[in-house]
N, C-alpha and C positions, 0 to 999 in steps of 0.2 A: 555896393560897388566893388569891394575885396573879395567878393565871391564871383562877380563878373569878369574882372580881371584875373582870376587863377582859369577861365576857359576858354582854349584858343581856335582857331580850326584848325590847324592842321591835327590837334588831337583828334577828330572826325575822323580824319583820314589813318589814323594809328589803328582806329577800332574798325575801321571798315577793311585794312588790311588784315587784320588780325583775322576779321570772321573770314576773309578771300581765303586765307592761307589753309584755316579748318577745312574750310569745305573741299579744297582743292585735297589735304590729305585724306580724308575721308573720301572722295572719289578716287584713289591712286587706291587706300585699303581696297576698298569694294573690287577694284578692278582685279587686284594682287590673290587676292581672296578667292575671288572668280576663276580665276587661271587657275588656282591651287585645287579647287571643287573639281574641274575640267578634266584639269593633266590625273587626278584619283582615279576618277571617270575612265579614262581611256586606259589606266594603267591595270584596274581591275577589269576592265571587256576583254585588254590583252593579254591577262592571266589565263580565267575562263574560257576565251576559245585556244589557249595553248592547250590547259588541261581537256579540253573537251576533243582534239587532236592528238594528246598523246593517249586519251582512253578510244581513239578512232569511234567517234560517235557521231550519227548521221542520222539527219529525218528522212522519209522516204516520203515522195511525192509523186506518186503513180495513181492514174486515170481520175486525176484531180483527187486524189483522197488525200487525207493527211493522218499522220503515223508518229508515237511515241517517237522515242531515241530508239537505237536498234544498233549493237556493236559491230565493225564493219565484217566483222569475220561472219558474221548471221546474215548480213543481209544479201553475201552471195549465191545462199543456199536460198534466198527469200524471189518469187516467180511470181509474175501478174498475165497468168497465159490469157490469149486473146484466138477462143476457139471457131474456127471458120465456120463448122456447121452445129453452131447455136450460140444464145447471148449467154453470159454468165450474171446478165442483169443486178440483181442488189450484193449479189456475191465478187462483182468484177473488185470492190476493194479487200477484199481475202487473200491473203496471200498465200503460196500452195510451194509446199515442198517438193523437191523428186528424188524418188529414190529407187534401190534396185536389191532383189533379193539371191545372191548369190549361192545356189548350192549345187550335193549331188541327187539321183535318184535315191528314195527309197529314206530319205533321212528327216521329214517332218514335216518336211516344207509346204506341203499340201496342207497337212494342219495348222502351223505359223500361219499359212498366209489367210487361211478362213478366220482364225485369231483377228487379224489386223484390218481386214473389211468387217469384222463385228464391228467395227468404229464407225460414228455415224462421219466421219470426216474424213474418210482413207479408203481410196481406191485403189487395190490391186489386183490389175487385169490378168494373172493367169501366164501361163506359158507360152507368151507370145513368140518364142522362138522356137518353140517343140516342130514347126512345119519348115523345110528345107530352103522352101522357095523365099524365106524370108533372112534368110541366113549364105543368100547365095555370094557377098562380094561385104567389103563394108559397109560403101555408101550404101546398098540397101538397111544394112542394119542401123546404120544414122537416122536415114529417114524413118524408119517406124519410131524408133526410140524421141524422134522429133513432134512423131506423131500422136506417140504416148503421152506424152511431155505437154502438148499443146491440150488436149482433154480431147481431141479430136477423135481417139481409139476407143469402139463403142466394145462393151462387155455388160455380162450382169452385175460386174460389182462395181462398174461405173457409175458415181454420184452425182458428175456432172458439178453442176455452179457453184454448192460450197466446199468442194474437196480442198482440206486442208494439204493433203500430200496424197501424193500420186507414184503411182510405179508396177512394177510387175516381178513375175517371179522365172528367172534364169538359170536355168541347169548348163553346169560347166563346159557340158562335153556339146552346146548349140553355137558352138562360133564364140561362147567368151574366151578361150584360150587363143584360137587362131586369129582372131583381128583384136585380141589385147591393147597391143598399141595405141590403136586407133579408139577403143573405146574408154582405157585409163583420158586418153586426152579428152576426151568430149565429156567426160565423166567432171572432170577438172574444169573444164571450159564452163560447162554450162550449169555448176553446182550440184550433180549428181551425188547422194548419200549410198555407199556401199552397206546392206545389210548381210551380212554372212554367216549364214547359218551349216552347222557341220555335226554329224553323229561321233558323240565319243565311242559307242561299242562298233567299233567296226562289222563283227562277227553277225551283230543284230542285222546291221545292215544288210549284210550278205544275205543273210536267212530271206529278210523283206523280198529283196530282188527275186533269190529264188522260186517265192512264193508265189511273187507278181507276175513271173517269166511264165509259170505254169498257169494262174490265173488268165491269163491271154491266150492260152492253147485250148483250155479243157471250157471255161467260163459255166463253174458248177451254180453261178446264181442266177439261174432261168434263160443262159444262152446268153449274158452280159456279163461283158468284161467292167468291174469297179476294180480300179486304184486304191479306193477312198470308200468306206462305208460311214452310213449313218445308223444303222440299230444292230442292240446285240445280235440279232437274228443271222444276219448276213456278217457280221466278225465271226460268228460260230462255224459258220457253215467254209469261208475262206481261211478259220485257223484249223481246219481236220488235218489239211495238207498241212507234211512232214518233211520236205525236204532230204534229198541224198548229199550230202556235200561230196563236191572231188576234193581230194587230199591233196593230191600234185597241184591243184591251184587254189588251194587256199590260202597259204601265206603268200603267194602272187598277188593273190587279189587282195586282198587286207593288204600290203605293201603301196598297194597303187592305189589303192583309195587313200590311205596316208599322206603319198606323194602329193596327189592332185592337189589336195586341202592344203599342201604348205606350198604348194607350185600357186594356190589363188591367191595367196595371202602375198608372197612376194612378187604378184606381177600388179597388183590394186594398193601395194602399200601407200603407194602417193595420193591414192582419195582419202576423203574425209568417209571412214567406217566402223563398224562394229561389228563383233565375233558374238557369237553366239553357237550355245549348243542344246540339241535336241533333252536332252538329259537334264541340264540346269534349268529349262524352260518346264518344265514336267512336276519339276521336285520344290523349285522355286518360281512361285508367280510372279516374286517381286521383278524379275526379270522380265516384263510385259512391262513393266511402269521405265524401267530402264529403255525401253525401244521407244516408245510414247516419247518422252524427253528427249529421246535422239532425235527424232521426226519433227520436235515443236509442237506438238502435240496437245491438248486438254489431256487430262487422261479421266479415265475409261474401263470399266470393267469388261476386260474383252470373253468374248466365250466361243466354242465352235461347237459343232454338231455333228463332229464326225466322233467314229467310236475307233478306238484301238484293236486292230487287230489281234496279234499277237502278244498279248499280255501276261501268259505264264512263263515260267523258267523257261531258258534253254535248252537245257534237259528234255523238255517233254515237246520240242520243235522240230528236234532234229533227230531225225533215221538214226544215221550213226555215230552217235553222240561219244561214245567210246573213245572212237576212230576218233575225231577231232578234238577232243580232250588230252590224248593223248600225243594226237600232233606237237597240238599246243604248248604241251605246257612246255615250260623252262624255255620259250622263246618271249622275247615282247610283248608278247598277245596274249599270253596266258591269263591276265588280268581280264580278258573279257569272256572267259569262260565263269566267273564268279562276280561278274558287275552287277547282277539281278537285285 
């Protein structure tokens, strides 16, 4: 009965408080806790797409395909042409570069450019502006270069569906000087890659041009004028010719091949480009693996099939070799009397 009497109910009610009050803090923890897990949550997403913004990093979501990250500065150069006359079918997710090869006559470019269609993924159509009628105003020249662009400009060295980069080959004196303006912008607009290629021996060049000017009159390889050969047979037979140089305009002309080349450079400064030269490409291959990279490229053991004309000294090219040695030297250029 002394142990009956020490149990009341309101103690009941002590202990039923007691568990209320547990439980009640144990839900306020959880809650508190929850927020805490939450606000981590949102405060690391808001970290990660800060950083993923100041690294300007973007998926690309073209023709329903879906694409690593890509830094924003690539993916202006990065194109999903959609060509009128044909499908690009399992190729339409390949994304295709454009670019353009900037040079003069007589300095490689023919070579380079057979270089760069050895790529099974590089289309470069050739001297789409050597014909007048296509260089008559700019918007003509927009429109082929749109034409180019779009995979729509048919060629032999057009690949069609999985061309990683695309372009052609531009000699300075076809309308790129004179509608510059117009073409730096569209170049910029529409993510065009400036490739620029330029001879360091001027003097060679010269000789070339010579060479070639006569090759067009006389055409000693069976009544055919080539530019370009492919076997020793025919470099043999187009390096007999020797050339006369005129004196009174040789340092003219080495003067104004010089000009041009730094007149390209400062009107395309504002593209995205690269310099190259006929000499450094010759001596060092690494220089192929350097353009690849420029382009976005796999890379690629590239090769051409054309043979080198004039490959011996200068000495034994030119008539009056004397006479131009002695022009030369102690001006500027004297240095390309001995660049062999």
């Amino acid at each position: 009965m002394e142990i009956l009497k020490l149990w009341k109910p309101q103690d009941l009610f002590v202990i039923k408080t007691s568990k209320q009050s547990l439980r009640v803090v144990l839900v306020v923890f959880a809650v508190v806790c929850g927020i805490y897990i939450f606000s981590m949550c949102i405060n690391q997403t808001s970290n990660y797409l800060s950083q993923a913004n100041s690294l300007s990093i973007h998926v690309i979501n073209r023709h329903n395909c879906h694409y690593p990250v890509f830094q924003q500065e690539a993916i202006h150069y990065l194109h999903f042409p959609k060509p009128q006359t044909f499908n690009r079918k399992e190729c339409a997710c390949n994304p295709v570069r454009f670019f353009a090869i900037l040079s003069m006559q007589r300095s490689g470019s023919g070579w380079f450019e057979t270089l760069l269609n050895s790529h099974i993924n590089v289309s470069s159509n050739g001297e789409i502006f050597g014909a007048k009628s296509r260089r008559t105003n700019a918007s003509v020249v927009l429109e082929i270069m749109d034409k180019v662009f779009n995979l729509d400009w048919y060629s032999s060295s057009s690949k069609n569906e999985c061309s990683a980069a695309v372009g052609f080959k531009w000699m300075l004196n076809q309308g790129a000087f004179e509608y510059h303006e117009e073409i730096v912008d569209y170049f910029n607009r529409r993510g065009v890659s400036a490739i620029f290629l330029f001879r360091r021996n001027l003097l060679r060049r010269l000789i070339s041009q010579l060479a070639n000017s006569y090759d067009k009159d006389t055409k000693p390889l069976n009544g055919t004028h080539k530019s370009h050969v492919h076997s020793p047979y025919e470099a043999e037979v187009l390096a007999k010719y020797k050339p006369v140089v005129n004196m009174t305009l040789l340092i003219p002309n080495l003067r104004h091949a010089e000009r041009k080349a730094a007149k390209a450079l400062e009107c395309f400064k504002s593209t995205r480009h690269i310099v190259l030269y006929y000499e450094d490409i010759v001596q060092n291959r690494t220089k192929l693996a350097d353009v690849q990279e420029f382009l976005g490229l796999p890379q690629r053991e590239l090769k051409s099939g054309q043979v080198k004309i004039h490959s011996g000294p200068l000495s034994q090219q030119i008539q009056n070799w004397d006479d131009v040695k002695k022009k030369l030297k102690g001006t500027p250029y004297e240095t390309f009397l001995n660049a062999d």
